[in-house]
N, C-alpha and C positions, 0 to 999 in steps of 0.2 A: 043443559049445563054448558058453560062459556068454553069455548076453546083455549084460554087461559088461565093460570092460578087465580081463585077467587084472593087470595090474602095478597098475592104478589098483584095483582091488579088492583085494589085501594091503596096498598102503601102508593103505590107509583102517580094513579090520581089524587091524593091526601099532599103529597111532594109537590106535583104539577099544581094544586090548587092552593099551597103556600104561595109559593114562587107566583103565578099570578098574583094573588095579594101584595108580595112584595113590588113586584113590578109596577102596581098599578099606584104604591107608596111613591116609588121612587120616580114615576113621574109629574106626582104632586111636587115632591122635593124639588124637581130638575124644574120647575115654573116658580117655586121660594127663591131658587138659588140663581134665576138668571140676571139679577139684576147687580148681585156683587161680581157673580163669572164677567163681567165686562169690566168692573176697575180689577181683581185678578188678571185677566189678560193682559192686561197692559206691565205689569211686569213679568210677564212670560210665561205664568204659569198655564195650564192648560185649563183651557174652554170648557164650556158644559155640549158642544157637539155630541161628542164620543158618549157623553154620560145619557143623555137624549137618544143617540140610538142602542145603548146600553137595556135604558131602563124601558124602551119598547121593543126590544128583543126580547128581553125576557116572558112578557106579559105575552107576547104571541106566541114563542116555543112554548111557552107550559100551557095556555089555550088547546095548542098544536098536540101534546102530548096527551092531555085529556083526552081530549076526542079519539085520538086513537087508541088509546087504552080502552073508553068504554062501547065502542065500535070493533075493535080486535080486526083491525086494521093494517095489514102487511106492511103494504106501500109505504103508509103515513108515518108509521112506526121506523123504518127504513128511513124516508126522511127525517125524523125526529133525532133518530140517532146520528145522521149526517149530520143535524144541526149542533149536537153534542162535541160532534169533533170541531165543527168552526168555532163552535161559541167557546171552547178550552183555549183553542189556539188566540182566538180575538182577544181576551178577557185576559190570558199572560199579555199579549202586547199593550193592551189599555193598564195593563199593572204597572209596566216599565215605565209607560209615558205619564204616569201620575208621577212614578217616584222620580225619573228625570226632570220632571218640571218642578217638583217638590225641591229638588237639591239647586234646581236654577235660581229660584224664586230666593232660597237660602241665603244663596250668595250674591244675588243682585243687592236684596235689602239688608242683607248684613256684613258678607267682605266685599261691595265692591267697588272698583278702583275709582277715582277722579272722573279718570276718563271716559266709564262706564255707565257714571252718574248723570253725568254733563247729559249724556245723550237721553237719557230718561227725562232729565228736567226742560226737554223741548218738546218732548207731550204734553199739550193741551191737559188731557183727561189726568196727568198724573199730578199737575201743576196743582189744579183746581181742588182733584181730593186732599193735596195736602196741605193747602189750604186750610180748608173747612176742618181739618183733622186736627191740624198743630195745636189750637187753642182748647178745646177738649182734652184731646190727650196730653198734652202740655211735654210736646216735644220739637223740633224746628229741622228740615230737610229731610231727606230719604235717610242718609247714615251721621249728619251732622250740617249746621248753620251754612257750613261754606258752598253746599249745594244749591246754594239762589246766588252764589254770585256777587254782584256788586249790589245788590239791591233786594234787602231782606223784608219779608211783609211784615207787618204789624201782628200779625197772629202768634210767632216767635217770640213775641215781648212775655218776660219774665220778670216779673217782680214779687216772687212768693218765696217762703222760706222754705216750705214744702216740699219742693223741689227745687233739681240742682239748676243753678244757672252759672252763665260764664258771658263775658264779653263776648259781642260783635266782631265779625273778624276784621279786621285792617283793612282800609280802604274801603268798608261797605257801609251803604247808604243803609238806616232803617233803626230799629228800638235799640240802645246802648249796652240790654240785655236782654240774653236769649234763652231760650233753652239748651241745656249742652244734650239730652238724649238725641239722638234720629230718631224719626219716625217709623222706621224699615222694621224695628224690635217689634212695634206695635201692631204692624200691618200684620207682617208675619206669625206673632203669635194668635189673633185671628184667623189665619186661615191654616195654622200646621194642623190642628188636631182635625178638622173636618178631613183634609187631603190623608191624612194619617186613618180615618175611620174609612174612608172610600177605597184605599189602595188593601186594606183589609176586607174589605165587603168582597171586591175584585176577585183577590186572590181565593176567598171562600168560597165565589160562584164558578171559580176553575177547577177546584176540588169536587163541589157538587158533580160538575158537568158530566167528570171521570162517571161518579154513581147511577147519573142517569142514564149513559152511556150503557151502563153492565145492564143495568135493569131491562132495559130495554133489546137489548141483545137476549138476555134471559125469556124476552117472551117473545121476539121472533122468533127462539128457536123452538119453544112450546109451540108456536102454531105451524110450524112446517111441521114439528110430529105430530100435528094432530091431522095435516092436510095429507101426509102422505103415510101416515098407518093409522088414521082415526082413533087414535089415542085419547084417553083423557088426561087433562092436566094435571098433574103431580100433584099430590097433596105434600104440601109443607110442614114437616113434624116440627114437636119441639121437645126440646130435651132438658 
């Protein structure tokens, strides 16, 4: 017979053997999603770094817990639960820096000032995408036309009823009419709901952490009573 509960040792590898699955999801996801993480970056939001060693922490600590669960393993178990405490504390600060970059992203492409904009529209990489964006989504600059300036592309040209359109601002070179949307509405509502399902996934795997935490405490302490009064392990009623 095991030095630990038979039923508290599957739940814990059944858990551990989720969580690897999910891990090994989410680093399929973190190889789909790196190709927009680099035009998201460029309006501030946060990178897939943190998500990359997110989502191969995971797949290692629940590996890590496996193993020790079906080995009944002090040490590793001791480790495991050490990782429990980093990975609560890590996994709140990757929460805050979603939703801080979430409310930056907000307000870059939705309130922000002239001045704000100016300096976004002298990156290359933001220039380019909105470019190729305007005429698709049939909208002209990050928050409005006057974001290019003296010299508006041809991609802003508006001639449909469909949508709204307004003159060219004064003084500026390019189509007579434009779109009056920004483009910021459209970026944004592309990326709010993923950042909105990941700072939930987050905060869920901080919650988990606390569990595996207990669990894990629960069978260290089964196996020091079993190392130091050869006990067996508590059977688990149910009521």
């Amino acid at each position: 017979m095991g030095k630990i509960n038979g039923c508290l040792k599957c739940i814990f590898i059944f858990f551990n053997s989720l969580f690897a699955i999910i891990g090994s999801l989410l680093i399929f996801a973190a190889v789909k999603a790196t190709g927009m993480s680099l035009r998201v970056s460029s309006f501030g939001g946060p990178g897939l770094g943190w998500f990359w060693v997110f989502a191969i922490s995971i797949l290692s600590i629940s590996c890590l817990g496996i193993y020790a669960a079906s080995k009944e393993h002090m040490l590793i178990l001791k480790i495991f639960a050490g990782f429990m405490v980093a990975g609560f504390i890590i996994m709140m600060i990757f929460g805050i820096i979603l939703v801080v970059g979430k409310n930056k992203m907000r307000h870059i492409l939705l309130e922000a000032t002239p001045e704000e904009t100016e300096a976004y529209m002298k990156e290359e990489v933001v220039v380019t995408m909105l470019d190729s964006l305007q005429e698709t989504a049939h909208c002209c600059g990050l928050v409005s036309a006057r974001d290019w300036g003296s010299n508006i592309p041809s991609s802003c040209h508006c001639d449909s009823y469909s949508y709204s359109c307004t003159s060219k601002p004064q003084f500026s070179a390019g189509p007579k009419s434009v779109y009056e949307q920004g483009c910021g509405q459209t970026i944004y509502s592309f990326v709010e709901m993923p950042l909105k399902v990941m700072t939930g996934i987050v905060f869920g795997f901080a919650s988990t952490a606390l569990l595996g935490l207990l669990l894990s405490f629960l069978m260290i302490r089964q196996l020091k009573r079993h190392d130091a009064f050869g006990e067996t392990p508590m059977t688990m009623k149910g009521y």
